[in-house]
N, C-alpha and C positions, 0 to 999 in steps of 0.2 A: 481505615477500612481493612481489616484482615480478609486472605484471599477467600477463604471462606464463605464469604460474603459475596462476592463475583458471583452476578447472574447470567454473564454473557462472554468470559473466559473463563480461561484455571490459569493455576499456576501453580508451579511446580519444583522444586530441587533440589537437583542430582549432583550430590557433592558441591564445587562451584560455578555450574553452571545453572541458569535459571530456565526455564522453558514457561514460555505464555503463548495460550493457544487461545485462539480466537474460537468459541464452543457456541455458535449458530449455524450447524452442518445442514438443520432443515432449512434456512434460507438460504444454504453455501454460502456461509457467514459474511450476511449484508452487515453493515459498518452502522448501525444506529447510534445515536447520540450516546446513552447507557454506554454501548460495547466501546466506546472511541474512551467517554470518560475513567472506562474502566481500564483499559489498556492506558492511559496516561500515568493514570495510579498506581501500573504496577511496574510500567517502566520507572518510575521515580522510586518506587519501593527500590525496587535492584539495583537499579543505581546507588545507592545509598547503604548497598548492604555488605560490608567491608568483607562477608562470607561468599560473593558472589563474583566470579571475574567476568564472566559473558553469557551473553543472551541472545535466547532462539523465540523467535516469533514464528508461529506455526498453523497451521487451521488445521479444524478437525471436519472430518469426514471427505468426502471426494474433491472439493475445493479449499483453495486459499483464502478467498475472497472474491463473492461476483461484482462488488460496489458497495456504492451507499446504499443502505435504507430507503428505499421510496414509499414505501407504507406496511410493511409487516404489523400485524393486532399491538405488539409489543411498543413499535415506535408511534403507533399515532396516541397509542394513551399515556405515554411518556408527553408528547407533546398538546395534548388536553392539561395535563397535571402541568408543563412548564412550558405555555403558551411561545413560540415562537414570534416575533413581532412582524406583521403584513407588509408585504411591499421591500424594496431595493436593499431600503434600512437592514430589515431580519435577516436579507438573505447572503448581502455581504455578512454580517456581523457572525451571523451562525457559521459561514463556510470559511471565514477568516479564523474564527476561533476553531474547528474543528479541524481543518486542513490546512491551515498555514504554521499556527501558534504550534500544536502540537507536533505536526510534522518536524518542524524543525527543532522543535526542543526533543523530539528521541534519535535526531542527526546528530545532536550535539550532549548526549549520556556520555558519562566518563566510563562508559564500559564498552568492547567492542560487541559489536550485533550480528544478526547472521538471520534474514530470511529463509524459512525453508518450505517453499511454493510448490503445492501439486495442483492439478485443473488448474478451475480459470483463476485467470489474477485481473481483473479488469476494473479500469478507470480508480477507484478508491483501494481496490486491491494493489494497483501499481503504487499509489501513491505512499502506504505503507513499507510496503517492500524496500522502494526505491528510498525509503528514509533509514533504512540499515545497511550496514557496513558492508556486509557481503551478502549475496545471496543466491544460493542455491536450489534448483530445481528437481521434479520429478520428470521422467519422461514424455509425462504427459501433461504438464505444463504449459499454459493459453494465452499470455499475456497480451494484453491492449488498452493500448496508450492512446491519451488525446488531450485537446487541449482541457486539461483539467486545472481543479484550483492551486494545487502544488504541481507547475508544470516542470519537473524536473527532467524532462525525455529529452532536451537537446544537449543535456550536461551528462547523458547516458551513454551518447553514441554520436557519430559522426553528424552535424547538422544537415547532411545530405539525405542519409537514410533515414533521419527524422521527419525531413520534407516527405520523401516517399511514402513511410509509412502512415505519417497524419493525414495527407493528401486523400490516400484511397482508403480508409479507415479499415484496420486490417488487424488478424490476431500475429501475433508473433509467437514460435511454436520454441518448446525450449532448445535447441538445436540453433535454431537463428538466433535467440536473443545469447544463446553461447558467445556466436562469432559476431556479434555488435557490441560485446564484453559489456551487458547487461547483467547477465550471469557471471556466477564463481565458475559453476559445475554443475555439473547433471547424469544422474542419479536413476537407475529404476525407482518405478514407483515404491517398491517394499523396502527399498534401503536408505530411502530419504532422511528418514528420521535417523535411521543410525550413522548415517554419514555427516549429517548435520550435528549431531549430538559429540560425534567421535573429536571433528572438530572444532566442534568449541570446547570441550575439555582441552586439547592439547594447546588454545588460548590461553583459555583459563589458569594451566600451568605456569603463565608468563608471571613476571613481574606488571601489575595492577598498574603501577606507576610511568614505567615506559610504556606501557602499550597507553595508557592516557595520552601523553605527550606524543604519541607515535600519530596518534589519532587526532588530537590537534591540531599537529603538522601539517596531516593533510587536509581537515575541513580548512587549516586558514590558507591553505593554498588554494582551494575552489573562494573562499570569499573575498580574495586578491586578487581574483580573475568576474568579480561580480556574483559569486552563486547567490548567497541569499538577497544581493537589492533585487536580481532577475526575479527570485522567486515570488517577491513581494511586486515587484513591478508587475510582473504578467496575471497576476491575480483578477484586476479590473478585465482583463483582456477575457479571462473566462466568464467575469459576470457578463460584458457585454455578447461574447458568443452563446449566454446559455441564455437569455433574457430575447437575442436573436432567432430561435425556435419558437417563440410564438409571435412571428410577423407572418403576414398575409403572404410573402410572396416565398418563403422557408422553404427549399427545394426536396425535402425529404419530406415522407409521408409518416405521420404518428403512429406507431405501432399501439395495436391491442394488449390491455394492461401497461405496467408500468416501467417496461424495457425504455431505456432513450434510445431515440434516431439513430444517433451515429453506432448505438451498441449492435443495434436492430441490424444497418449495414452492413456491421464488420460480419454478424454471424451470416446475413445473404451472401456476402462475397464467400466466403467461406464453405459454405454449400455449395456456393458454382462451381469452387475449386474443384470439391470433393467431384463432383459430377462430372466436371469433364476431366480429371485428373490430370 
């Protein structure tokens, strides 16, 4: 598939650095199946492209990413054209293969990565981010974490401040995710991109080869301490919390349209903030 062809990224590049932007600003680029297979493809293009040392994943317009897909025109006639299968079966199978499989195969690119997050980053947005190497914010930067299907939030930060923040379902603003070393850096919103772009060129300058090894090094240091059997273990953990929203006795109330519960609370908490400051 030449990038050309991408109906729900671009891609890009500038000397040896690649840039893939996630290009659904009208949904503030919800993760539909298209846009996830499509980002698979190009991260393996780059990877693969001996002209390329490193890569920025970026979104376009005021967001990074608000999540997955819950029904955009786009994803449900995707999923008419390739029937998802009913029940426990399709739902593992889909989110296994969409948020496990991929996730972790652009954890493990032989090339270094570099998120570069403005607005929200939530739940499927985290999940993206949090599978590249470094990552960099704008100002105004929203992230919120929860138990999702690539639960990678207790391998982010202190398992303390994970309780905390999963507990009371919260945004995490770029400032705090700074000092929970979530973040690289942070950036006004206008220099994002040139601050992101600046360094990964000066990656890119490395030798391809050490920085592979460099980067080995430390994935197999996270999966000597357990990261990816966690990531796969905690998986069922999500099925069985998201399959738990529709029981009879689910202590949160279903928001109108297609927001989730817990998304719903973080933005109430959120507002309360704002109100009583």
């Amino acid at each position: 598939m030449p990038a050309s062809d991408y109906k729900q990224i671009t891609y890009e590049q500038h000397d040896r650095v690649a840039r893939i932007v996630l290009n659904r600003p009208r949904y503030r680029n919800a993760q539909s199946r298209i846009l996830l297979e499509e980002l698979d493809h190009a991260f393996s293009y780059a990877g693969e492209d001996d002209g390329i040392g490193a890569i920025v994943l970026a979104g376009a317009g005021d967001h990074f990413s608000a999540g997955h897909d819950l029904g955009t025109p786009e994803e449900m006639e995707d999923r008419v054209e390739r029937p998802i299968e009913e029940g426990l079966r399709g739902k593992y199978r889909r989110g296994f293969d969409q948020n496990i499989d991929k996730s972790l195969r652009w954890r493990n690119l032989p090339k270094p990565t570099i998120a570069a997050v403005q607005g929200y980053c939530i739940f499927a947005g985290w999940i993206i981010s949090s599978a590249m190497d470094v990552v960099f914010a704008a100002e105004d930067a929203m992230f919120l974490p929860a138990n999702f299907q690539y639960f990678s939030v207790p391998w982010e930060m202190h398992h303390r401040k994970a309780r905390e923040i999963l507990f009371e379902s919260r945004f995490v603003d770029a400032h705090e995710a700074l000092e929970l070393g979530y973040v690289n850096r942070v950036f006004p919103k206008e220099r994002l991109e040139e601050g992101s772009m600046a360094y990964a060129a000066r990656v890119a300058a490395n030798d391809p080869f050490q920085l592979r090894m460099i980067k080995l090094a430390i994935n197999q240091m996270q999966d000597a301490q357990g990261f990816t059997q966690h990531i796969q273990g905690a998986f069922p953990l999500y099925n069985l919390s998201s399959i738990g929203e529709s029981d009879p006795g689910y202590a949160l109330q279903k928001p109108d349209g297609r927001r989730r519960p817990m998304v719903q609370r973080a933005f109430d908490n959120y507002e309360a903030r704002q109100k009583n400051g």
